[in-house]
N, C-alpha and C positions, 0 to 999 in steps of 0.2 A: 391530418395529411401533411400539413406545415413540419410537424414533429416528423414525421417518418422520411420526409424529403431530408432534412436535416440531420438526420441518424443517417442514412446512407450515406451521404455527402463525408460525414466524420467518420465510418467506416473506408470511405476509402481513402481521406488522407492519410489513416493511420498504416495503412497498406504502405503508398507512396513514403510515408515515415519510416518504415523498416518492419512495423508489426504486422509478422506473416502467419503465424500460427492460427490456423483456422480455429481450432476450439476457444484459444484469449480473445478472436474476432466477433467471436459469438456471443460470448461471458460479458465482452463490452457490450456488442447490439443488443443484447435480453436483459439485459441490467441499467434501469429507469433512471440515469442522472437526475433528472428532475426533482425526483424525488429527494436527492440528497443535498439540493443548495436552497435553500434560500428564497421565498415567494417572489422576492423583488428580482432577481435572478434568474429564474425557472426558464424566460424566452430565449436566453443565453446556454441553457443548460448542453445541449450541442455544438458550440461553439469548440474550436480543439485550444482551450485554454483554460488556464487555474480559474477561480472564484472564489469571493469571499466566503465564509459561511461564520464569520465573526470570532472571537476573544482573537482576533488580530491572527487567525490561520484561515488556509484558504486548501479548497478540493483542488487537485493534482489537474493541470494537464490533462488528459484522455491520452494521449500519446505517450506519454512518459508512465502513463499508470499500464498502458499496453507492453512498453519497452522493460520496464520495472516486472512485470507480469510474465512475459516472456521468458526472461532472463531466470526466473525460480524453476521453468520445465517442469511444473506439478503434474500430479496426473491424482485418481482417485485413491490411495495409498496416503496420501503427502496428509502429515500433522506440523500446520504454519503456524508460525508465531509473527505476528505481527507490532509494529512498535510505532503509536500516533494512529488510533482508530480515526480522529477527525470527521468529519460525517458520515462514516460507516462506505463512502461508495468502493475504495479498494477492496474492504473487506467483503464487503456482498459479492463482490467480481473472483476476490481469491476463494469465497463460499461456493463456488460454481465449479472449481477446477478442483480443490482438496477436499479429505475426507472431513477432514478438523480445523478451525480455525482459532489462535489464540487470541484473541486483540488487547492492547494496552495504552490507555489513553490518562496523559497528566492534567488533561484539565475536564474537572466533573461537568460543566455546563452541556459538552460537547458529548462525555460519556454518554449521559443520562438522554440526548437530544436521539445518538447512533443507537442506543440500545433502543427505543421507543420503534425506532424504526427499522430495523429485525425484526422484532414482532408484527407490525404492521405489516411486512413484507411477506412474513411467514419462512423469516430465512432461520433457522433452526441449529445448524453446524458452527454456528459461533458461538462461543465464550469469552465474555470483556470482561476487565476488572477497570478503575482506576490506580494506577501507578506510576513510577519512577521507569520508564521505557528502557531506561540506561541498564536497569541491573535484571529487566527482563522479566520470563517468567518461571522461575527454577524451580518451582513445583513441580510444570508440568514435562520440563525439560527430558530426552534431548528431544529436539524438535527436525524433523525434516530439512526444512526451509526456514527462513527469516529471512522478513521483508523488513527495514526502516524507513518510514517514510520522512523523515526530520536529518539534516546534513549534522554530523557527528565531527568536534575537530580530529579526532583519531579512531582508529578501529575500536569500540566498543569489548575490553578483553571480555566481560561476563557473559555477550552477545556470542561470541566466537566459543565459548564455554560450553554452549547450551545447546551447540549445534552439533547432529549426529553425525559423525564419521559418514561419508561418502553424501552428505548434507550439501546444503549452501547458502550462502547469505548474500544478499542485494542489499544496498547501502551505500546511500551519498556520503560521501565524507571532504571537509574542507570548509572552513570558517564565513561565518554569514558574507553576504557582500561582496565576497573573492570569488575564487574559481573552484567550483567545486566539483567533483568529478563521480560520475554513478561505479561502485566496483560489484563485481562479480568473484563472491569467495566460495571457493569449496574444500571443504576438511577432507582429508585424506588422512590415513595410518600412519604416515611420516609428517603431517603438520600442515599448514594451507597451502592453494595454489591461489591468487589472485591476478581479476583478470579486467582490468579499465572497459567500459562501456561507452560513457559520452559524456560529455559536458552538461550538468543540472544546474539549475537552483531550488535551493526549499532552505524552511525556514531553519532555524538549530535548531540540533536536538540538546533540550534542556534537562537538567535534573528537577529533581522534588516532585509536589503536587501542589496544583493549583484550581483555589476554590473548592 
């Protein structure tokens, strides 16, 4: 009961925050946070703020995963790719609104923790690899939408590559520490239109792979 007092309460500040889309209000309230941080954490999991979930990254906000969420306009159609699976809880949430989900995660520890828990969940619409988030996933490209959840110092050009004409991508960009800002890009037949959101932080997004 504790738990459900506390989901509504972060249901509607997320409201108050700007996230109005009834079906991303939903995809947040039916999609168990709890589940994705961390034992020691778990009383916290309603809280409308980041959390550890360890190798030094932390689960998103609830608000900013709402405004991030929004900001993609998925519907049942959309094939996402996503970049920083991190304990799987955006992607369960973007598993709820598109048909496809691609995720790509650089550090295995985190991989192997997200993927265990998809199956537990019985969420079935995803596909992780570990990789290089930066150069994406061009197998399965073009992609609908692309979401990044790691601040990029520049637009990602492979990212922008991989996105289908009349597509979009959501992406922090701006150097750790500083100011960094959430954009809203859409590919169009003549080249992007981009379109500033709100003031973030998250961590960089890095190269390679780790562990």
């Amino acid at each position: 009961m504790i738990a459900e007092t506390r989901k509504i309460r972060l249901i509607m500040e997320l409201r108050q925050g700007g996230v109005t889309q009834t079906d991303v209000l939903t995809a947040i309230e039916t999609t168990p946070r709890e589940e994705f941080v961390p034992e020691l954490f778990r009383e916290s999991a309603y809280d409308n703020r980041p959390l550890p979930i360890g190798s030094d990254q932390t689960i998103s906000q609830p608000l900013i995963v709402g405004l991030m969420t929004q900001a993609l306009a998925l519907d049942k159609r959309c094939k996402v790719l996503e970049i920083g699976t991190g304990s799987g809880y955006q992607t369960a949430i973007l598993a709820r609104l598109a048909r496809r989900v691609y995720s790509v995660e650089r550090i295995r520890d985190l991989y192997v923790a997200a993927a265990q828990r998809f199956d537990r969940l019985g969420i079935a619409n995803v596909t992780a690899q570990i990789g290089d988030g930066g150069l994406g996933w061009p197998e399965q490209a073009p992609f609908d939408r692309i979401l990044v959840t790691a601040a990029a110092d520049t637009m990602p050009q492979a990212l922008l590559d991989q996105l289908r004409v009349g597509g979009c991508l959501v992406i922090p960009v701006g150097a750790e520490g500083g100011t960094q800002t959430l954009w809203r890009i859409v590919r169009t037949a003549e080249g992007f239109e981009e379109e500033p959101l709100t003031s973030v932080r998250f961590v960089p997004l890095v190269s390679g792979i780790a562990g």
